[in-house]
C-alpha positions as CSV (number, residue, x, y, z in Angstrom):
1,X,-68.3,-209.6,-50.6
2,X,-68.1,-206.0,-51.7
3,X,-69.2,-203.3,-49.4
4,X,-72.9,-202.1,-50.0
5,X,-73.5,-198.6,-52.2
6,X,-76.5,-197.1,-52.2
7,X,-76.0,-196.0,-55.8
8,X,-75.5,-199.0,-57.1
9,X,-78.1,-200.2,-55.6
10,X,-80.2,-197.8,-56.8
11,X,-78.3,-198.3,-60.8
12,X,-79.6,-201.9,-60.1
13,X,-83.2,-201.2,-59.5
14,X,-83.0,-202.4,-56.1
15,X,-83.2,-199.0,-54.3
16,X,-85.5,-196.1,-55.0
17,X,-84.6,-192.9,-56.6
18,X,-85.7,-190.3,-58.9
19,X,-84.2,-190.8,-62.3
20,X,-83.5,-187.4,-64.7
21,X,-81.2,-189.2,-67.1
22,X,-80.1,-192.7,-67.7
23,X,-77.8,-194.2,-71.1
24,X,-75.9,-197.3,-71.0
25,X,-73.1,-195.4,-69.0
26,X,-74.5,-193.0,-67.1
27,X,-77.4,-192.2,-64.7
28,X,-78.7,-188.7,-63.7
29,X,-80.8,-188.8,-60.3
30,X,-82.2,-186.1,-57.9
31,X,-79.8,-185.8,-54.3
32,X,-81.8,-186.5,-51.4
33,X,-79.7,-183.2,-49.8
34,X,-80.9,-180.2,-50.5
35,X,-78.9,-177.9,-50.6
36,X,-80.2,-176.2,-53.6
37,X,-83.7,-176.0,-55.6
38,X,-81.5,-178.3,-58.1
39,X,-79.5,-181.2,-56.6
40,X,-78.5,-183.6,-59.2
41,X,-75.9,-186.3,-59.4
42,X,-74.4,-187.8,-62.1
43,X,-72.3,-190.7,-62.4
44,X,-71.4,-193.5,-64.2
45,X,-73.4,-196.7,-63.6
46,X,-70.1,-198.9,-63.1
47,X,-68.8,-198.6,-59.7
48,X,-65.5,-196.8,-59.3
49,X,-63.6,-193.9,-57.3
50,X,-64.0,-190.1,-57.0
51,X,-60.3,-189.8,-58.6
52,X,-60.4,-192.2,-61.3
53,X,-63.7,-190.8,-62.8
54,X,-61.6,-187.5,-62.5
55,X,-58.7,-188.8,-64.8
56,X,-61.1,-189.0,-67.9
57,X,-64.7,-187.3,-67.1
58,X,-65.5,-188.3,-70.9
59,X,-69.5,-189.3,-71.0
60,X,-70.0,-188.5,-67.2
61,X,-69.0,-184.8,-67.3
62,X,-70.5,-184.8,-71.1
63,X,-74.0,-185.3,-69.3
64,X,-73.4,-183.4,-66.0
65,X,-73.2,-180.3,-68.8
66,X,-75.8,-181.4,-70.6
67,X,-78.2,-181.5,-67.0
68,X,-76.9,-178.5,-65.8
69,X,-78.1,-176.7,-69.0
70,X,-81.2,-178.1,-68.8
71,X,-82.3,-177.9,-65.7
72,X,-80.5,-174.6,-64.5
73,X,-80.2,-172.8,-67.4
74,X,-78.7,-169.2,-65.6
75,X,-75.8,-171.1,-64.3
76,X,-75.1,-174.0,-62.0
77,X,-71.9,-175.4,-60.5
78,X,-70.2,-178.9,-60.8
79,X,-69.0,-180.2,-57.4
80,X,-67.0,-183.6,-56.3
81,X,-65.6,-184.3,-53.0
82,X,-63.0,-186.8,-52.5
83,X,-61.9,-187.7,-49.1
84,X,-63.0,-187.9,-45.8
85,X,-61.7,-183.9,-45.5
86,X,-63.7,-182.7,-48.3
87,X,-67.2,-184.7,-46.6
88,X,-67.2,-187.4,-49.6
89,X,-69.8,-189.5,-48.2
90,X,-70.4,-191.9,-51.2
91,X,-67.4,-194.0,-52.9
92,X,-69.6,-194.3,-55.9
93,X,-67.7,-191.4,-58.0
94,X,-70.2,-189.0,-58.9
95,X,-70.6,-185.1,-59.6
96,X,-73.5,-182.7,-58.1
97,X,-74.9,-180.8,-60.3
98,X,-76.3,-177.7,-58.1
99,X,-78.3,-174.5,-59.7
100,X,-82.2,-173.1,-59.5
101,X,-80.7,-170.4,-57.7
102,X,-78.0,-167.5,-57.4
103,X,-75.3,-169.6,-55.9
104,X,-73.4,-166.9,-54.6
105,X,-69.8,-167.4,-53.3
106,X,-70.0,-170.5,-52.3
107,X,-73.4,-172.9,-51.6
C-alpha cells in the first residue's frame, strides 16, 4: 500500500482544502502555513517527486506564473524544497507561491 499524502488526498476530494485553480493537470490551493499574506501551492495532481517535477516544470510552473500574477501582482517568489535539509515536508512535488507583501531578503 502506498504511503498516505495529504495532497492527494486532498486532489481526490477526500481531504479539505481551499482550491484557487484546478485543470486536468494541475491544482492551485491555499498553504495552511502562513508565512505570507499569499501562500499558495501548486502542483500537479499526479503524485510524483520534488526533483522530477523540476526536470520539466511545463504546465505546473506555467500556472505557478499565472497565480503569482494574479494574486500578487507587485512581485512574489517561487520556492521548492527538496530534502530533509531544505525542510521538504510533503513528497507530493509542489511549488509555493508566496507574495501580498515586500518579501525582503529572504521570507
Amino acid at each position: 500500500m502506498a504511503a498516505y499524502c495529504v495532497f492527494c488526498e486532498i486532489i481526490a476530494r477526500r481531504s479539505p482544502g481551499t482550491i484557487r485553480y484546478e485543470d486536468d493537470e494541475v491544482i492551485v490551493i491555499e498553504n495552511i502555513l502562513q508565512w505570507a499574506p499569499v501562500m499558495l501551492l501548486a502542483m500537479p495532481k499526479s503524485h510524483m517527486a520534488q526533483q522530477e517535477l523540476w526536470k520539466n516544470l511545463g504546465r505546473v510552473g506555467e500556472v505557478a506564473i499565472q497565480m503569482g500574477e494574479k494574486f500578487c501582482p507587485n512581485g512574489y517568489r517561487l520556492i521548492t524544497n527538496v530534502g530533509h535539509d531544505a525542510m521538504q515536508s510533503q513528497d507530493h512535488a509542489h511549488v509555493h507561491i508566496l507574495g501580498g507583501y515586500y518579501l525582503g531578503h529572504y521570507a
